[in-house]
C-alpha positions in Angstrom: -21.9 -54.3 80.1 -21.0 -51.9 77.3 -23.6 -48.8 76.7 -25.9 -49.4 73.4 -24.7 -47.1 70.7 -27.3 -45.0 70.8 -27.3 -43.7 74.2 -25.4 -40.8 75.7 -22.5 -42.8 77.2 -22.3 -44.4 74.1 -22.2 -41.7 72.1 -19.4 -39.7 74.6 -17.3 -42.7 74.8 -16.8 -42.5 71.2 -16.1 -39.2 71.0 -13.4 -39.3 73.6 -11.7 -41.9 72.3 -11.8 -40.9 69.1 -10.3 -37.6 70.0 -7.7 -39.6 73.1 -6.6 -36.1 73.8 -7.2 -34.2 77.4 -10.6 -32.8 77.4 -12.8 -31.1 79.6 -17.2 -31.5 80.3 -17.7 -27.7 78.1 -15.3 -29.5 75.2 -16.8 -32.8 74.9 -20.6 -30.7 75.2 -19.6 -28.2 72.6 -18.4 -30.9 70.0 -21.3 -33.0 70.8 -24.3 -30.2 70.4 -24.7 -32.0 66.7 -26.2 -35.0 68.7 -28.7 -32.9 70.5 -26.4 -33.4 73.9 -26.9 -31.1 76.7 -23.7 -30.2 79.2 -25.9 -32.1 82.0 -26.1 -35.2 79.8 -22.4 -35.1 78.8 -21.5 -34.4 82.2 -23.4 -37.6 83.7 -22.3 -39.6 80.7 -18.3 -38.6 82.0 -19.0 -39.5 85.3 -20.4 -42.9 84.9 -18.0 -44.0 82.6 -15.5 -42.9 84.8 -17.0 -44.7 87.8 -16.9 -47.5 85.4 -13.5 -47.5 84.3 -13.8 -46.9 80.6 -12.2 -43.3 80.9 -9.9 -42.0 83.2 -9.6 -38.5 84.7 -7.4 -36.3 86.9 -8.6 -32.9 89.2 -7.3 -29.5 88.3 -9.3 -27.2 91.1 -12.5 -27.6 90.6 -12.3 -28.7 86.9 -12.2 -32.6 85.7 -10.5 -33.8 83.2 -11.2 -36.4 81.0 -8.8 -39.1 78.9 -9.3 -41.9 77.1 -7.7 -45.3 78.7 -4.3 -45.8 77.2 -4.3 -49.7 77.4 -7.1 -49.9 75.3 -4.8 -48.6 72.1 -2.1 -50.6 70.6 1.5 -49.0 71.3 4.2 -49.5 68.1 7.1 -51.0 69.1 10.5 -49.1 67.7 10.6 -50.9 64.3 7.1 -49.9 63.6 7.8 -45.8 64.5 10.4 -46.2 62.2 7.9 -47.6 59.4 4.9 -45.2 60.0 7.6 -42.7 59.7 9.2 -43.9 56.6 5.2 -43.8 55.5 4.2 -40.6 56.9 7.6 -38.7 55.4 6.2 -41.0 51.5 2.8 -39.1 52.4 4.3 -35.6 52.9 6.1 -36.1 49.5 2.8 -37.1 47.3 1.2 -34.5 49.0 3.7 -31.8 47.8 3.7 -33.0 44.4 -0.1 -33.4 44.2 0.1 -29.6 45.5 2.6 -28.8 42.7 0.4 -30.3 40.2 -2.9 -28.5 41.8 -1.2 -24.9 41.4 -0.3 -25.8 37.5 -3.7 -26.5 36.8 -5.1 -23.8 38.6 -2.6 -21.5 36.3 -3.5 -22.9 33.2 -6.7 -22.1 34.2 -6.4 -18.3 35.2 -4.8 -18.4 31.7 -7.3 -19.6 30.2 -9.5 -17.5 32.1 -7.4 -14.7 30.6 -7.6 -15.1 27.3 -10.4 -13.4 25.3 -13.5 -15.5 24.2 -14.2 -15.3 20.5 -17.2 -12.8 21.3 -14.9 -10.3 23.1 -12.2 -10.7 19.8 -15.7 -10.0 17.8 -16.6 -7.1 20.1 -12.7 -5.6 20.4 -12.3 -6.0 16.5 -15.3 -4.0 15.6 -14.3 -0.9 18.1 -10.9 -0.8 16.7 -12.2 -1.3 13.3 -14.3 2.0 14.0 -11.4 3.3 15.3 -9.5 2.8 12.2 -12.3 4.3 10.0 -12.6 7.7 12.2 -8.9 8.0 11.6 -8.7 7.3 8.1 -11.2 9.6 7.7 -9.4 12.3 8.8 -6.2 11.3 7.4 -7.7 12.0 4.1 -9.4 15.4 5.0 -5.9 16.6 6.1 -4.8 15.1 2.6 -7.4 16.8 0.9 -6.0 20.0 2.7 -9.5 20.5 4.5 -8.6 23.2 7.2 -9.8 21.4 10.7 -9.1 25.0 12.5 -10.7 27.8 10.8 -8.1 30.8 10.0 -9.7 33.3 12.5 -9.7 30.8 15.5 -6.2 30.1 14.3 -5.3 33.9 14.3 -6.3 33.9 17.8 -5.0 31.6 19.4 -1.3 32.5 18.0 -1.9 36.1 19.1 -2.7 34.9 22.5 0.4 32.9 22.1 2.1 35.8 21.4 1.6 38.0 24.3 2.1 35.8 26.8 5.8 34.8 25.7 5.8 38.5 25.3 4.8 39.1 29.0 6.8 36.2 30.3 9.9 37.7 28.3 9.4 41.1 30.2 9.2 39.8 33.7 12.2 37.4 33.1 14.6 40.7 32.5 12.3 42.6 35.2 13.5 39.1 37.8 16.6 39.4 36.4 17.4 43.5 36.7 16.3 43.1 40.0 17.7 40.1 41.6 21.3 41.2 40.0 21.3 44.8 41.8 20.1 42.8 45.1 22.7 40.1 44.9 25.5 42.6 43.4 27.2 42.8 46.7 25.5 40.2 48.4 28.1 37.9 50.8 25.3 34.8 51.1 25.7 31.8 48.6 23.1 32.7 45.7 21.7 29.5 45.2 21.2 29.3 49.6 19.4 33.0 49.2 17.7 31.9 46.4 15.8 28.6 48.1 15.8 30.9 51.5 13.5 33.3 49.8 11.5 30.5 47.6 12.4 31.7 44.4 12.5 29.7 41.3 13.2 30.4 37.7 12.5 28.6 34.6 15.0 25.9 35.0 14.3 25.0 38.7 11.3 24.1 37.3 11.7 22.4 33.8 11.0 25.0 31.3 12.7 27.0 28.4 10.9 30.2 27.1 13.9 29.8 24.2 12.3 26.8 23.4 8.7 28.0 23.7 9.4 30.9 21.8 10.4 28.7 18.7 7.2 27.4 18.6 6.0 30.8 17.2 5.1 31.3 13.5 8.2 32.4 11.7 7.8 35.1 10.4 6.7 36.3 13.9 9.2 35.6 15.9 11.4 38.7 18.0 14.9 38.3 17.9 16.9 37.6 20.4 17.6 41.3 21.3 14.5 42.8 21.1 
């Protein structure tokens, strides 16, 4: 007599051959918690259905387990593989192609999700219309010949200018006086003695005081020999 379909033996008899895969008691319990089945219950269930024959089992040790019965599911003969393969490779296909056509949607949406709404295009358009004011605005004060840096500040700031490339040109002959009367009869490679004593000049490190110097106000410049 089968169980009613609402008892435990009912309930695990489904399960396991809905799953027809080797399981064990803790399995079948864990998967079955959603039906308010304790291991003690699920065990007993197992048990009598297999002292009744509608599952099988095989002994591992001390642990059971459980199978569904084999003869109770059809078997496809050859020609019928074949077809559930033929179906099952049809499937794979759609499913790639329904993947393809997921992943173009879903970047036509992050472009879409990209784009600016019409309030940001308001918001960005007023900033850089700002923008555009603040510059024009002082576009026309340097056309107007309004002096943004007053003439002492200006004064300053060149005479600081000044004596820096002035101190910079002193210690650069200093260096170079020197490092010529230590290397004058020096046998080591000069470049070698150079790195060996961590020395580095203005070109190991990027920078021209010829060209710095130009930057100078004309008519202050130093010549070259002085």
């Amino acid at each position: 007599m089968p169980p009613k379909s609402d008892t435990a033996e009912s309930i695990v008899l489904k399960f396991v051959n809905e799953q027809n895969r080797p399981l064990n008691a803790q399995n079948v319990a864990d998967a079955l918690q959603k039906d308010n089945l304790k291991k003690t219950a699920v065990q007993k269930a197992l048990d009598t259905l297999c002292e009744s024959g509608r599952i099988t089992f095989k002994e591992y040790g001390k642990q059971k387990i459980y199978v569904a019965r084999q003869d109770q599911f059809d078997i496809p003969n050859s020609e019928e593989l074949d077809q559930m393969k033929k179906e099952n490779a049809k499937l794979q296909q759609d499913l790639e192609e329904e993947k393809r056509a997921i992943s173009e949607v879903e970047g036509e949406i992050r472009a879409l999700q990209s784009n600016l709404t019409l309030e940001q295009i308001r918001a960005k358009q007023a900033k850089l219309g700002t923008e555009v004011e603040a510059m024009e605005e002082k576009l026309n004060k340097l056309r107007d010949g309004v002096t943004l840096v007053r003439p002492e500040d200006r004064k300053a700031i060149e005479g600081i200018y000044m004596e820096t490339i002035t101190h910079w040109r002193k210690r650069k002959r200093m260096f170079k006086d020197i490092w010529d009367t230590i290397t004058e009869n020096s046998p080591k490679d000069l470049k070698e003695f150079k790195e060996e004593l961590g020395i580095e000049n203005d070109e190991d490190v990027g920078v021209s005081l010829q060209s710095l110097s130009e930057l100078m106000p004309q008519n202050k410049k130093r010549g070259r020999g002085q």
